[in-house]
C-alpha angles and dihedrals in degrees: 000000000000127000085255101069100042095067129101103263094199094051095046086055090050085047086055107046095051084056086051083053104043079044087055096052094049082054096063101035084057092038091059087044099056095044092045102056103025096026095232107140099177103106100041084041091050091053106044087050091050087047096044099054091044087056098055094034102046113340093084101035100054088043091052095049092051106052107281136103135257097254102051095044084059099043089049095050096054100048097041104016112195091354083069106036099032101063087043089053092043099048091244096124095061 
C-alpha cells in the first residue's frame, strides 16, 4: 500500500481546492498589478469573464441549493470561481 492511500481523500481534496483558492486569489492580485502599471488588462479581464459567467450560469444556483444565500454564492464565486461552488455540488465540503 503506498503513502498516498493511506491518506485521508477527502482531506487531500480539501487540501486542493484551497490551493485552487489561494491560487485564485494570486491571479487577480497579479492580475491588478499588472493592469495597473503596464495597462495590460488581459489576465485580471480573462478571469473576471470566466468568473463571472461561472457565477450567473452555475455559482448561484448550486450555493443556493445547498444552504447558502444568494450573496454569498455570488461573492464566492467571483473571487474563487469552481474551487468554491464544486466541492459544494459534489458533497465534498461536509
Amino acid at each position: 500500500m503506498n503513502k498516498l492511500s493511506k491518506l485521508d481523500k477527502k482531506k487531500v481534496i480539501k487540501y486542493l481546492f484551497l490551493a485552487g483558492k489561494i491560487g485564485c486569489i494570486v491571479l487577480y492580485i497579479l492580475g491588478l498589478n499588472r493592469g495597473i502599471k503596464k495597462k495590460k488588462w488581459g489576465l485580471f479581464g480573462f478571469i473576471a469573464l470566466i468568473h463571472i459567467s461561472e457565477t450567473f450560469i452555475i455559482g448561484i444556483k448550486t450555493g443556493v441549493e445547498n444552504g447558502n444565500d444568494k450573496i454569498k454564492s455570488a461573492i464566492c464565486t467571483l473571487l474563487f470561481g469552481f474551487t468554491w461552488w464544486l466541492p459544494i455540488k459534489m458533497g465534498w465540503n461536509k
